[in-house]
N, C-alpha and C positions, 0 to 999 in steps of 0.2 A: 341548503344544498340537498339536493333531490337524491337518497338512498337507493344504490344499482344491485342487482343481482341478472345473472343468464346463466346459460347452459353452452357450455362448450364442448367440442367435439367435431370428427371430421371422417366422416362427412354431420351435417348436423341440422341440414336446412330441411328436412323430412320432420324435426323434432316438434312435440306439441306440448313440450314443457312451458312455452313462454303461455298457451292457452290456459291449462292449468294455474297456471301463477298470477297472469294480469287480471283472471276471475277469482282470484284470492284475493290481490290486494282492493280491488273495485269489493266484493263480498264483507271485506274487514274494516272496509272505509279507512283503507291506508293509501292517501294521497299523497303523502311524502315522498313516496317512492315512484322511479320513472319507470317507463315499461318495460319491463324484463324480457330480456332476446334470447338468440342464440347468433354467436358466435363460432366461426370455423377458427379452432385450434387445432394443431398435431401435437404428437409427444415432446419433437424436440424444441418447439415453441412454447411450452407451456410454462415452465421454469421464468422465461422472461416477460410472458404476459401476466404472471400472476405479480412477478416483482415490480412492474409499471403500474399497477391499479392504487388510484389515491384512496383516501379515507372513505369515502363516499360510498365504496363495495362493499357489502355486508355479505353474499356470498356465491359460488358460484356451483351449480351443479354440473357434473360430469357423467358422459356418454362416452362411448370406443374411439378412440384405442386409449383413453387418459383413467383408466381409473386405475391400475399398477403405478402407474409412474406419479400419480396424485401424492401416494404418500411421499416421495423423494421431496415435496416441496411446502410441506404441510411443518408447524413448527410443533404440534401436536397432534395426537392421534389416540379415537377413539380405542376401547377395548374390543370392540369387534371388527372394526377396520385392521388392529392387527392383527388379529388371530386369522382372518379370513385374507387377509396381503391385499386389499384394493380397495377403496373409498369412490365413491359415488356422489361427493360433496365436500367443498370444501366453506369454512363458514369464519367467518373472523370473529377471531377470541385475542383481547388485549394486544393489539397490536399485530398478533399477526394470524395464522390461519390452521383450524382446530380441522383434520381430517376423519370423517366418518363414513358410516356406510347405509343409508337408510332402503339399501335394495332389501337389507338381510328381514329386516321387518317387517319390510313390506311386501317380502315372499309369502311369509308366513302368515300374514293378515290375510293376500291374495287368498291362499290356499284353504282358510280356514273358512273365509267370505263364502268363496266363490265354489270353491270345492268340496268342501265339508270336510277336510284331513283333519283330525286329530292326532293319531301318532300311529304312520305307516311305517311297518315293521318292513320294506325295503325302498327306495328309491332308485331309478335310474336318470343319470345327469347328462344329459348330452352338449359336448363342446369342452371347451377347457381351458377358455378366456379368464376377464376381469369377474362378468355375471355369473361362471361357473361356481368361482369362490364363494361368489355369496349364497348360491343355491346350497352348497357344504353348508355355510353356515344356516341356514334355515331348517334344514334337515337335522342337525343338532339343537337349535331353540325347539322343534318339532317331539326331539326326546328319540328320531331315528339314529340307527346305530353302525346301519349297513349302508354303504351308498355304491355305487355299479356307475362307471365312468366311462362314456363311449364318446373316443376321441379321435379325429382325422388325424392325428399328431402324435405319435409312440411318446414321445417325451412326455407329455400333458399329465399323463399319473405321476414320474417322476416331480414335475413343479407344483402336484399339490399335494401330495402326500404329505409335507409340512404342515398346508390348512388342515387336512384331516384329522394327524397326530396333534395336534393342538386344538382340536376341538373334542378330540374321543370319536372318529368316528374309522371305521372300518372300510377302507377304500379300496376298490379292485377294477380291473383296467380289462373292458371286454371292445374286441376291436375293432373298426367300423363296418368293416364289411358283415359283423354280423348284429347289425344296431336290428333288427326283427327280435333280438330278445330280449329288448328293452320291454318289448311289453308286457313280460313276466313278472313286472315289480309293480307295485299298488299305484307308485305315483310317478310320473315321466317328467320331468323337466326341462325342455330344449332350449339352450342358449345359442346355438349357434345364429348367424348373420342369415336374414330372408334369403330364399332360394336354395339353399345349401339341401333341405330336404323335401322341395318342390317334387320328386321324380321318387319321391322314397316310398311308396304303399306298404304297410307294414299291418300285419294279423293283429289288429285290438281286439284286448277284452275287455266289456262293458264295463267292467269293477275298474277299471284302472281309469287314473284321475290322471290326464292330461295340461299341463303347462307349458304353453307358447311362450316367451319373450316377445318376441316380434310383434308386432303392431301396427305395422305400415307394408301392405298393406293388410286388412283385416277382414276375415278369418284368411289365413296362410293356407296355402296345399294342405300343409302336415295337419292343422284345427282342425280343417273340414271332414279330414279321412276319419280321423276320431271320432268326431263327433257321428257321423253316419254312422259310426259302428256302436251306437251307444255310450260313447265316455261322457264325464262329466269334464267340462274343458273350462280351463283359468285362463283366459287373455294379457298378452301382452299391457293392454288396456288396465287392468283392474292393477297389473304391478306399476304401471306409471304410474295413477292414481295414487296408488296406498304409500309410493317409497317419497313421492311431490308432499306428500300433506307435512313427514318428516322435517324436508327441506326446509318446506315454508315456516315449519316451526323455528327449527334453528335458524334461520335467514332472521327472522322479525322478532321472532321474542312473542308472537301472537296466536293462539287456538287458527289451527288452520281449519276454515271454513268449508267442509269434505263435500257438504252435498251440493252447494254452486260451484265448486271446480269440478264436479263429476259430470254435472248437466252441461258447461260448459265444454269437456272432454267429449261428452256423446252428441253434440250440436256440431261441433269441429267435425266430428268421424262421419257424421251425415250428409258431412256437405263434401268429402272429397270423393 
């Protein structure tokens, strides 16, 4: 019986996690396993397609809107899945299924890679979703203290001010209409959904290290404007990467193979 994992989420058919992954398993000479997809699930299906899947799934990762609601169906859960409230993977452990979160690591791998951050004494996080949390939590493995939260949503500080207090970190809620002083802090974050800050021109300064989520498509409005102003920009790209090799690990139990799933990530991006 042929060992399954995918990536679930909805919308989900943009995703190039199954790229990443079918050039892990082909890289690792793991033929056991069949080709790793994606899958359109929502929130309120997810409960019942994770309790349908036979022995054969060893794990699935998770994209928007399921990584909150991940942990409600998880029968364990990592130390940083809970401190940060949302998982990004789900992996089967003894029968049923061990909830983690390999964004948070692969924030901070991104950043340290791509960016050169070693401990930026403020951050600004934009958005206030599932990825928001794990950017909290990267900014505390990071050793920052202050985080600055620019949300379309008054509520959104209220719902993580928990991650913050549980992580030690100082969290303050500045409001969108003036996200232009985002670019006051060393390092930007944006989790929001493509397009949201397509129309947004904002004053960068060179010193400040820019981080996109996004990556479909790639560079974004928001990358580009950065980057012509001098920033050093982390892609969306380099956090699928880093948080996939995670996954792979927990999914197989096997050293994930980083530099053919990379080449295999920037072959995909050349061809769309």
């Amino acid at each position: 019986m042929l060992k399954r994992a995918a990536v679930l989420g909805k919308p989900v058919g943009h995703s190039l996690s199954p790229v990443l992954h079918n050039a892990g398993y082909a890289a690792a000479g793991l033929f056991d396993w069949a080709p790793y997809e994606a899958i359109e699930v929502d929130e309120p299906a997810l409960a019942g397609f994770v309790e349908g899947l036979g022995p054969e799934w060893a794990g699935l990762s998770l994209t928007m809107p399921l990584k909150e609601v991940a942990l409600t169906v998880a029968t364990s859960v990592s130390d940083i899945a809970t401190a940060v409230g949302a998982a990004n993977t789900l992996a089967r452990r003894d029968g049923g299924w061990f909830a983690d979160n390999t964004d948070v690591p692969g924030m901070v791998e991104a950043l340290r890679t791509h960016g050169g951050v070693e401990k930026p004494s403020s951050i600004a996080v934009l958005g206030g979703g599932g990825t928001a949390r794990a950017a909290l939590g990267a900014a505390s493995l990071l050793g920052t203290r202050k985080v600055v939260l620019f949300a379309r949503r008054p509520e959104a500080a209220a719902e993580l001010n928990p991650v913050a207090e549980a992580l030690g970190l100082s969290l303050s809620l500045q409001t969108w209409p003036g996200l232009a002083r985002c670019t006051m802090h060393d390092v930007v974050i944006s989790t929001v959904p493509k397009g949201v800050l397509d129309t947004a021109p904002l004053p960068w300064r060179p010193s400040t290290v820019v981080f996109d989520v996004v990556y479909d498509p790639w560079p974004t409005p928001f990358a580009a404007g950065a980057q012509d102003a001098g920033c050093r920009i982390v892609s969306g790209l380099d956090l699928l990467h880093a948080q996939a090799l995670g996954q792979f690990e927990l999914f197989t139990g096997v050293k994930a193979p980083a530099a053919e799933m990379r080449a295999a990530l920037d072959a995909a991006v050349a061809t769309r």
